[in-house]
C-alpha positions as CSV (number, residue, x, y, z in Angstrom):
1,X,-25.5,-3.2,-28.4
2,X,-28.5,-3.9,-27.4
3,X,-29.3,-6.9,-25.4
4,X,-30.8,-9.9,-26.7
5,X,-32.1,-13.4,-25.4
6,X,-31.6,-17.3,-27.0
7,X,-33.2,-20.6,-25.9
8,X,-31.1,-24.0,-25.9
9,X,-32.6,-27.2,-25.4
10,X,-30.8,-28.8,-22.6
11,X,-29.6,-31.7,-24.7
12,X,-28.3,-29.6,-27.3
13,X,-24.6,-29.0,-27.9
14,X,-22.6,-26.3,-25.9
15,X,-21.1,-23.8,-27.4
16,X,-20.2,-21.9,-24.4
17,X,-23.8,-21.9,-23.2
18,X,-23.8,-24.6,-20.6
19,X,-20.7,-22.4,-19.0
20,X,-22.8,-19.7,-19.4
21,X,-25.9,-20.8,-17.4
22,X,-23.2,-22.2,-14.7
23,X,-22.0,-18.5,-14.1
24,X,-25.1,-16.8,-13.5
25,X,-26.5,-20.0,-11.1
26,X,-23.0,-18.8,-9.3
27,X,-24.3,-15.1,-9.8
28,X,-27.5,-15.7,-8.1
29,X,-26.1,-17.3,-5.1
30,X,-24.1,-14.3,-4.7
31,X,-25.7,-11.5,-6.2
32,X,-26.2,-9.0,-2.5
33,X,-30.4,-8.5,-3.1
34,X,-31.4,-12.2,-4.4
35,X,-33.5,-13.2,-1.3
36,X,-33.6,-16.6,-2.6
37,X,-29.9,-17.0,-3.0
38,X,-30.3,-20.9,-1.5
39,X,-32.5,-21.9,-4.6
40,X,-29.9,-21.6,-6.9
41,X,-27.3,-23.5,-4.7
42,X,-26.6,-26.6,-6.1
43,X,-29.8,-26.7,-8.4
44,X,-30.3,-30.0,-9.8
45,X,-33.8,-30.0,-11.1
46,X,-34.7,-31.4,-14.7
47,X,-35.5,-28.9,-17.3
48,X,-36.1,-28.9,-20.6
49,X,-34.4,-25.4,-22.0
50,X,-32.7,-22.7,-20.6
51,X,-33.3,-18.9,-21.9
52,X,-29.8,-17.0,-21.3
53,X,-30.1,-12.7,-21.7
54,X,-27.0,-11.5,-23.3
55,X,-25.7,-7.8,-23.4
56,X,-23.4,-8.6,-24.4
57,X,-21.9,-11.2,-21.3
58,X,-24.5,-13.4,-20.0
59,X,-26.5,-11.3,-17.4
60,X,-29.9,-13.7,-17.1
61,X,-31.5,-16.3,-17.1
62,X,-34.7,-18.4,-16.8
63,X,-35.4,-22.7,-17.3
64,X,-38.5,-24.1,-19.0
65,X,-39.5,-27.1,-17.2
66,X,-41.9,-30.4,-17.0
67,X,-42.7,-32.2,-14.5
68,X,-44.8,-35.3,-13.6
69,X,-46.3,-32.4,-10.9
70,X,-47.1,-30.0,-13.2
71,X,-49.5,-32.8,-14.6
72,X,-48.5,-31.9,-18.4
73,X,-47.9,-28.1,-18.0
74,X,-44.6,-26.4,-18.5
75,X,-43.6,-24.5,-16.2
76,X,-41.8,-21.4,-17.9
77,X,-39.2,-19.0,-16.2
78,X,-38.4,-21.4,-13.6
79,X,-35.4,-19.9,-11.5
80,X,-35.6,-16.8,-13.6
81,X,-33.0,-14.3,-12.5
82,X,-32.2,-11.0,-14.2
83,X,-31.0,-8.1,-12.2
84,X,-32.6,-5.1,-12.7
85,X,-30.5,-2.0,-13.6
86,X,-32.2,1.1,-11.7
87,X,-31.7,4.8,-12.0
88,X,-31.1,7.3,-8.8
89,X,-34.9,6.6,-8.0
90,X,-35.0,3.0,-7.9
91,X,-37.0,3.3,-10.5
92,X,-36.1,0.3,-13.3
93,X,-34.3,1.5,-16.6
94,X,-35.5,-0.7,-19.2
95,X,-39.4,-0.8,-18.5
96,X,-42.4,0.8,-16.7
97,X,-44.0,-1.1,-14.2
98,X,-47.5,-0.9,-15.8
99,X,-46.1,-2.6,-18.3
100,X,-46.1,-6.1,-16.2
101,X,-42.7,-7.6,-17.4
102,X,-39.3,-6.3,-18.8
103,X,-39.1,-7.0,-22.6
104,X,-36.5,-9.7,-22.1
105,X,-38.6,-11.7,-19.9
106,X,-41.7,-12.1,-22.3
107,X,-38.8,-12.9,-25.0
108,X,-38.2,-15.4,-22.6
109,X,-41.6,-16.8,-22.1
110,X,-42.0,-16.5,-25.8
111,X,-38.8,-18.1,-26.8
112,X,-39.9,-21.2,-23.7
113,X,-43.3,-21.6,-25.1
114,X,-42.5,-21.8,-28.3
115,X,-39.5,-24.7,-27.3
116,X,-42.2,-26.9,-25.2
117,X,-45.2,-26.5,-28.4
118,X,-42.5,-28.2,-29.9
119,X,-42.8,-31.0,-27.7
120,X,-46.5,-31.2,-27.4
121,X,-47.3,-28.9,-24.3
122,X,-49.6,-26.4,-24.7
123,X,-50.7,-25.3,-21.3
124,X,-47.8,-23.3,-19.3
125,X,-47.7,-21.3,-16.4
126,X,-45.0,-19.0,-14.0
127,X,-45.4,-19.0,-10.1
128,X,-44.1,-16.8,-7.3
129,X,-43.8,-18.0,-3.6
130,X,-45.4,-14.7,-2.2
131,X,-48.3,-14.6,0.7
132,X,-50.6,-12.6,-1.4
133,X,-51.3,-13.0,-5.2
134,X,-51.1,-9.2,-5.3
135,X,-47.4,-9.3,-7.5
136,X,-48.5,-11.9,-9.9
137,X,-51.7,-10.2,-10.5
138,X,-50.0,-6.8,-11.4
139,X,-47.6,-8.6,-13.8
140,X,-50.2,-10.5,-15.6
141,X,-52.2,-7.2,-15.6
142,X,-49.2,-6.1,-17.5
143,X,-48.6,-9.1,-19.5
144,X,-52.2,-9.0,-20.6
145,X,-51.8,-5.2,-21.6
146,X,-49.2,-6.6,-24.1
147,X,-51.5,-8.9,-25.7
148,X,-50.8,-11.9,-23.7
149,X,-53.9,-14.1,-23.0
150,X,-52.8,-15.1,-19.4
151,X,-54.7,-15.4,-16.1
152,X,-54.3,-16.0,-12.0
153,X,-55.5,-18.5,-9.9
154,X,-57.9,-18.1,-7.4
155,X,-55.8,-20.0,-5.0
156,X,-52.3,-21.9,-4.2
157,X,-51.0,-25.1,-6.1
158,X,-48.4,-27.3,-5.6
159,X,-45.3,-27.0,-7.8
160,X,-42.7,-28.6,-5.9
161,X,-43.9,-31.9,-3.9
162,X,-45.9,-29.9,-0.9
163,X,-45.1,-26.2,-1.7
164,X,-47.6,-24.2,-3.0
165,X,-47.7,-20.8,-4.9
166,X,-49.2,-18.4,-6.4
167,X,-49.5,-19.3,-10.5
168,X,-50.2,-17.8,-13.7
169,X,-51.4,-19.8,-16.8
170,X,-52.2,-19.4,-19.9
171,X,-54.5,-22.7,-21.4
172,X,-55.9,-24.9,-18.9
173,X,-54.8,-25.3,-15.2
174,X,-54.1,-28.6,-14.4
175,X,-51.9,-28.4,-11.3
176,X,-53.0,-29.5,-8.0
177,X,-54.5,-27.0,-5.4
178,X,-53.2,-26.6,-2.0
């Protein structure tokens, strides 16, 4: 089986997925090589859907969200965490890294934008917290190469009160620079 990914609204019924999205926030707080184990302690953030990656157990996941900070932007693959499986080279299994993202994550962002269109967003964007933009450049390179229509910022805005990071958006930018 290969694996696959679905989309839930928050406010939509459970049928095992609200359990599911509680065992990998659990994961991430444990998982040995998550260097930002604290964010996923005791997370409590609005968001408006959830993207789980199944194969077949839960093994991922990512939260689309908007907030009166992102100034009418949603803000896809929010908490996203997805282990990467990786060969005797540390090289990962399932992609290449020109290729900017594994294919689960843009079914992700796909899935997300498609949930807040439904809602009336159209401008979305990712962020990293890294000191240079040099990541989030080489995975919208990739992105890009896939037929995305996505681009950096110059500079930092503010996504959580006053932390700023590194963003990638695709429509207009309306965030708040640092």
């Amino acid at each position: 089986m290969t694996s696959f990914v679905k989309t839930f609204y928050k406010d939509q019924p459970s049928n095992g997925w609200h359990s599911d999205l509680e065992y990998l926030f659990d994961w991430a707080t444990k998982y040995p090589t998550n260097r930002l184990k604290e964010n996923y302690a005791g997370f409590r953030q609005d968001y408006i859907a959830a993207s789980i990656i199944y194969d077949p157990k839960p093994c991922g996941f990512s939260l689309l969200q908007e907030r009166d900070c992102f100034n009418g932007m949603g803000r896809v693959l929010t908490r996203m965490f997805f282990p990467a499986t990786l060969d005797k080279g540390l090289s990962v299994k399932t992609y290449k890294y020109s290729d900017g993202l594994r294919p689960e994550i843009y079914t992700m962002i796909d899935q997300q934008v498609e949930f807040g269109k439904k809602l009336g967003i159209t401008d979305f964007f990712f962020s990293r917290e890294d000191k240079k933009p040099l990541i989030i450049r080489n995975i919208c390179d990739g992105m890009n190469r896939n037929g995305y229509d996505w681009k950096v910022a110059d500079k930092q805005y503010y996504v959580i009160g006053d932390m700023s990071q590194w963003v990638c958006f695709t429509g207009d930018n309306s965030l708040i620079s640092a």
